[in-house]
C-alpha positions in Angstrom: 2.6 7.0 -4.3 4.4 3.5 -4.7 7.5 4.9 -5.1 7.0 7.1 -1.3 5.7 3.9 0.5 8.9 2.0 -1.2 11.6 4.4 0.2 10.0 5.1 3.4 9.7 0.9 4.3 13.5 1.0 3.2 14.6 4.7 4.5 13.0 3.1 8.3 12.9 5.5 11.0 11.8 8.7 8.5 8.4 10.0 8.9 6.2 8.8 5.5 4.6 12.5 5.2 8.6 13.7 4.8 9.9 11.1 2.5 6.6 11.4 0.6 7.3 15.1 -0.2 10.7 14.9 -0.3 10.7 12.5 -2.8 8.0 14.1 -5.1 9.7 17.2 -4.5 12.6 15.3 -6.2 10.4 14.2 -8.6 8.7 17.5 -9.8 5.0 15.3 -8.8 2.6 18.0 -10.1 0.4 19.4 -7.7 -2.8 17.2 -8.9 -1.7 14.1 -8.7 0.1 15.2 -4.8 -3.6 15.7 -4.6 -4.4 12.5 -4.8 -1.7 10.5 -3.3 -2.0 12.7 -0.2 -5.1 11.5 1.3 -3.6 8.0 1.2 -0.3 9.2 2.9 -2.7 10.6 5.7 -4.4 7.4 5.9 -1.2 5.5 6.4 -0.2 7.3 8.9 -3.2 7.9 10.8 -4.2 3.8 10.5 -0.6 2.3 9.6 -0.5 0.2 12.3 -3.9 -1.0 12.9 -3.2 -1.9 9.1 -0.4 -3.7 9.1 -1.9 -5.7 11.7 -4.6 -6.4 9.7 -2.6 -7.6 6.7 -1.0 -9.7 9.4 -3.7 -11.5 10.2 -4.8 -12.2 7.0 -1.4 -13.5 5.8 -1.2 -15.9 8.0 2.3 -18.2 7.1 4.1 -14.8 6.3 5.3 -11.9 8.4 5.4 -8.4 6.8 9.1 -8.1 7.4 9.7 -11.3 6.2 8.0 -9.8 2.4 9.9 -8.3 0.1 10.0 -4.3 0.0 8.3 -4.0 -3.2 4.6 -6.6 -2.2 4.7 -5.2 1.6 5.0 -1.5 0.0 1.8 -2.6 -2.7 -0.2 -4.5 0.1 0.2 -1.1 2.1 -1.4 1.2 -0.5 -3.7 -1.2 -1.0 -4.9 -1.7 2.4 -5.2 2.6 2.7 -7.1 2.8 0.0 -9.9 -0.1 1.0 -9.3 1.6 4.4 -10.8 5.2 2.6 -13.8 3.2 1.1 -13.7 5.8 -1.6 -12.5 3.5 -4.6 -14.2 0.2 -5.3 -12.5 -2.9 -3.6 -12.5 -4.7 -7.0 -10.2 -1.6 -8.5 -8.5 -1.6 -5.6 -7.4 -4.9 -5.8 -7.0 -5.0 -9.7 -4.8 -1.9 -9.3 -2.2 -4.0 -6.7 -2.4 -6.6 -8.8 -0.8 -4.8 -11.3 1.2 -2.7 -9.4 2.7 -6.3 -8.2 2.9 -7.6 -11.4 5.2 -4.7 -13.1 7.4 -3.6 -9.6 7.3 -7.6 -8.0 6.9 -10.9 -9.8 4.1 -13.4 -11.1 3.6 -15.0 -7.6 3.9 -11.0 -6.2 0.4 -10.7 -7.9 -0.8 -14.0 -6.9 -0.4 -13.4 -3.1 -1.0 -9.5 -3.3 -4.7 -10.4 -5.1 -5.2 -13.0 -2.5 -4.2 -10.9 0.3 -6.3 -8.1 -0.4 -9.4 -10.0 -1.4 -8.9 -11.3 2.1 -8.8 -7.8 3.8 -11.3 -6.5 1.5 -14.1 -9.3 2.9 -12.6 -8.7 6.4 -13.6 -5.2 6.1 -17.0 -5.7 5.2 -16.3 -4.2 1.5 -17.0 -7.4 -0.5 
């Protein structure tokens, strides 16, 4: 799912539902685990906006576009999966942080844990 929300915030003007499958059509993605990254696909494009504008608000000296492909891509499937409420916010965030930490660097998982401990209280989830 990373890898989808990567190459669509750096392919621009594609729909996320067509790199998605394009790329995990590419990538042989079984049909389980397309199972499970789907819903949060849906989500993002159903609520991508109204989520990016709540990251913005809650990173307040730093503009989405101004992040780097990689955090703005693991903030993003963060944010859709606090958004679904099915997963709890604590794994949520753990996941990111890790996510950050392998794909981003050391500060990546220091502002992606703060950034979604943020969202996940302005949600009314912690």
């Amino acid at each position: 799912m990373l890898q989808a929300l990567y190459a669509w915030d750096l392919r621009g003007e594609q729909p996320l539902e067509r790199v998605a499958t394009q790329l995990w059509d590419d990538l042989s993605v079984p049909p389980d685990e397309r199972r499970l990254a789907g819903p949060l696909v849906r989500t993002l494009v159903q609520h991508g906006s109204e989520l990016d504008g709540e990251l913005a608000d809650v990173t307040t000296n730093w503009r989405l576009d101004r992040l780097a492909a990689i955090d703005r891509s693991v903030l993003r499937l963060g944010a859709a999966e606090l958004q679904r409420g099915e997963t709890p916010p604590r794994v949520v965030i753990q996941e990111a942080v890790h996510l950050a930490e392998r794909y981003g660097t050391l500060k990546s998982a220091k502002f992606v844990n703060g950034v979604l401990d943020a969202l996940a209280r302005r949600m009314g989830r912690i």
